[in-house]
C-alpha positions in Angstrom: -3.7 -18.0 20.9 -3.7 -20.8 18.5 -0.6 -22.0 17.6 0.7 -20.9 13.5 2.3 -23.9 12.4 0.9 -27.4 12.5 2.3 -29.9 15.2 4.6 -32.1 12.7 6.5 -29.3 11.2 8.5 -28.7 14.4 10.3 -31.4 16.1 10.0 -32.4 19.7 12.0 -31.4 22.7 14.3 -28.4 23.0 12.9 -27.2 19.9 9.4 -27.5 20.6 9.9 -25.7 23.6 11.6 -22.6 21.8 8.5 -23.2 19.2 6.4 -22.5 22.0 8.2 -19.8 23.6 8.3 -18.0 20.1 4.6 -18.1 19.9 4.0 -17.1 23.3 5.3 -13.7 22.5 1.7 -12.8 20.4 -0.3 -12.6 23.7 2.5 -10.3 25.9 3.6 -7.2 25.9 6.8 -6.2 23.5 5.6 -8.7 20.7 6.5 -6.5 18.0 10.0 -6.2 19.9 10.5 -10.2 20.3 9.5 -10.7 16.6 12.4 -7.8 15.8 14.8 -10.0 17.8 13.7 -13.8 17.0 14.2 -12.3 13.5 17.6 -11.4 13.7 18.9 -14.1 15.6 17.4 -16.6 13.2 19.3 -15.4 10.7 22.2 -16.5 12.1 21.2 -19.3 14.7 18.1 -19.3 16.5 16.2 -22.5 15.2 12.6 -21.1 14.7 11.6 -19.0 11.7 10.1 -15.6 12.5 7.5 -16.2 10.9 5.6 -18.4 13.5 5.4 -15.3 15.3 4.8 -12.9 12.6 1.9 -15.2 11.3 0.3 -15.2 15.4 0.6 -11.3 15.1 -0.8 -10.2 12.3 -3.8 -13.1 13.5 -4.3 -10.9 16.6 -4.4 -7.3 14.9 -4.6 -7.6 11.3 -4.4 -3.9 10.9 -1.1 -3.8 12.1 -0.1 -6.4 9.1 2.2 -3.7 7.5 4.3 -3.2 10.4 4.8 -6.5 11.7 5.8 -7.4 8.2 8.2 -4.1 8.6 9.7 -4.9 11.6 10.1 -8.4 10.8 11.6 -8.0 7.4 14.1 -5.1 9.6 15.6 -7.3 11.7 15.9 -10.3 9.3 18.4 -8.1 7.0 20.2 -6.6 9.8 20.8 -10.4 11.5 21.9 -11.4 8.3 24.5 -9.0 8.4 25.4 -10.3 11.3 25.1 -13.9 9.8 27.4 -12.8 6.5 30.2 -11.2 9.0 30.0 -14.4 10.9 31.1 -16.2 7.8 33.3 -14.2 6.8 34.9 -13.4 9.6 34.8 -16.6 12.0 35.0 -19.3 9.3 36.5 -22.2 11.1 35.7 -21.0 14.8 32.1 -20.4 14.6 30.5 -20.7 11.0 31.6 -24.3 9.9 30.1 -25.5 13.3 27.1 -23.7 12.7 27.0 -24.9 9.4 27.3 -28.4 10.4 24.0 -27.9 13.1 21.8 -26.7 10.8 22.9 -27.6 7.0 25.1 -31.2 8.4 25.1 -32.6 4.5 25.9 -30.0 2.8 23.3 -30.2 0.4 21.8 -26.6 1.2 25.1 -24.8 1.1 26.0 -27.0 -2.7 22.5 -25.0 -3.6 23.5 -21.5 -2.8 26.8 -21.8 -5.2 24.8 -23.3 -8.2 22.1 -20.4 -8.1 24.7 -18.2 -7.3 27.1 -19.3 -10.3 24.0 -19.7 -12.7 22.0 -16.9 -11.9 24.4 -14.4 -10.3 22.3 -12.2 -8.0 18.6 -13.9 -8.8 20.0 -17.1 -7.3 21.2 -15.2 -4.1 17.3 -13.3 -4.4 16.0 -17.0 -5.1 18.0 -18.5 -1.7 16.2 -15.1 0.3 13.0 -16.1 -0.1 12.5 -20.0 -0.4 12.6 -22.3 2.2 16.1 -23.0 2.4 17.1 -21.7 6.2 17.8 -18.1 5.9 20.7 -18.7 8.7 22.8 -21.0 5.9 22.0 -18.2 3.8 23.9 -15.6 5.4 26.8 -17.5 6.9 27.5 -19.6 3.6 27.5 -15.9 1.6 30.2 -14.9 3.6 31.8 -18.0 3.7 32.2 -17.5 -0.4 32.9 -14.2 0.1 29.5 -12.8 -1.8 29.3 -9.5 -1.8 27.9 -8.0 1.3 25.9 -5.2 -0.4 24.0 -7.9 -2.9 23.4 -10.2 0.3 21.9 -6.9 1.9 19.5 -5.6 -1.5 18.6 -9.4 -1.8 17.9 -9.8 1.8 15.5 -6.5 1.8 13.8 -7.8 -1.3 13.5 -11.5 -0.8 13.0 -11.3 2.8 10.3 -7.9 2.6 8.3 -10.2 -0.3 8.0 -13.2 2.1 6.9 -11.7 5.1 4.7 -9.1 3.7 2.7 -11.1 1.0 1.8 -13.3 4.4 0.9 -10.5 6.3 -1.3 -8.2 3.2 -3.0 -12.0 3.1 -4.0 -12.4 6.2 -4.9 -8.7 6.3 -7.2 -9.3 3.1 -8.3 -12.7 3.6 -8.6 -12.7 8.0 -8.9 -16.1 9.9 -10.5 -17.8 6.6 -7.1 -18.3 5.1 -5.3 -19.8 8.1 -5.6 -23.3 7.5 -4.3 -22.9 3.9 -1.4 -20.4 4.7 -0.6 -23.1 8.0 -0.3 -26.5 5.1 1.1 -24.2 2.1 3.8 -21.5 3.8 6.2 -22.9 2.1 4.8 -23.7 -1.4 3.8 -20.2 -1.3 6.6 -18.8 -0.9 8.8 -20.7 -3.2 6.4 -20.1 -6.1 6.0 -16.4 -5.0 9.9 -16.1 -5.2 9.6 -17.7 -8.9 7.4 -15.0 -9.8 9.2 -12.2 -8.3 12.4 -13.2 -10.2 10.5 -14.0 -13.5 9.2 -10.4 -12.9 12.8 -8.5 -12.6 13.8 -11.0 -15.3 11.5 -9.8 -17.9 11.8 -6.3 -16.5 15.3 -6.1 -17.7 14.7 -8.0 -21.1 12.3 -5.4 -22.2 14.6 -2.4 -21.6 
């Protein structure tokens, strides 16, 4: 099966073997179990995004879009769990270093405060869906000590919108909309998380 990403958005070596490993899970049996677990161990440290695989899934069976966007979304909130606990728990033993692999500025975790002291929960719902790595996510939330139950309702709603508006558009759209979803994921889902928000933001102003 063709590959979901394009070549220069994953790096070479260790990484593009795990890239490739990921993938190879569409065309063998227990894919739908491999995309459960790739999603909860990115949430906390596996390197490559679920959605490599989710994307080569829903390619290969496009009627099963709604639970591979299910399952996905499932094990993204229960590894963030994890990934929150990790935080909180392990600060200088095991989330700092963490932190340092995949976030080694700073920048992203400087990010999560300000939405998060601006906008309260809408910047945690904001940090769920963009493309800010969900891993930082969850491990700098419990490094502030956010509250565990908003990471978890954010989580289910920021990470259920990404992964199934990609899957209902494949499922619509089939093979034509690869090469767009491939050079746009991202742009998608960042402007897709601006609506969501504006949505629950007007929502609320109108009650």
């Amino acid at each position: 099966m063709n590959e979901a990403l394009p070549e220069t958005e994953v790096k070479p070596g260790a990484i593009r073997r795990l890239y490739n490993w990921t993938i190879s899970w569409a065309d063998r049996p227990g894919g739908t179990w491999a995309l459960f677990l790739i999603a909860f161990v990115e949430s906390s440290f596996f390197p490559i995004p679920p959605d490599v695989l989710l994307l080569a899934l829903c390619f290969g069976a496009r009627e099963k879009w709604a639970k591979y966007a299910l399952v996905c979304t499932a094990g993204s909130v229960l590894g963030g769990i994890l990934g929150w606990t990790i935080g909180w728990g392990l600060a200088d033993s095991v989330a700092k270093p963490l932190l340092t692999l995949f976030d080694p500025s700073g920048h992203t975790q400087l990010k999560i405060q300000d939405w998060y002291a601006e906008y309260g929960f809408y910047g945690i719902l904001l940090a769920a869906i963009t493309p800010i790595p969900y891993k930082v996510f969850t491990i700098a939330s419990g490094m502030f000590h956010y509250s565990l139950p908003m990471l978890i309702v954010a989580s289910i709603v920021g990470r259920g919108f990404r992964f199934f508006v990609v899957a209902a558009i494949i499922r619509i759209c089939g093979p034509t909309v690869r090469p767009f979803i491939e050079k746009n994921l991202e742009w998608c889902f960042l402007i897709g998380g601006v609506l969501l928000i504006g949505g629950f933001v007007a929502i609320k102003f109108l009650h």
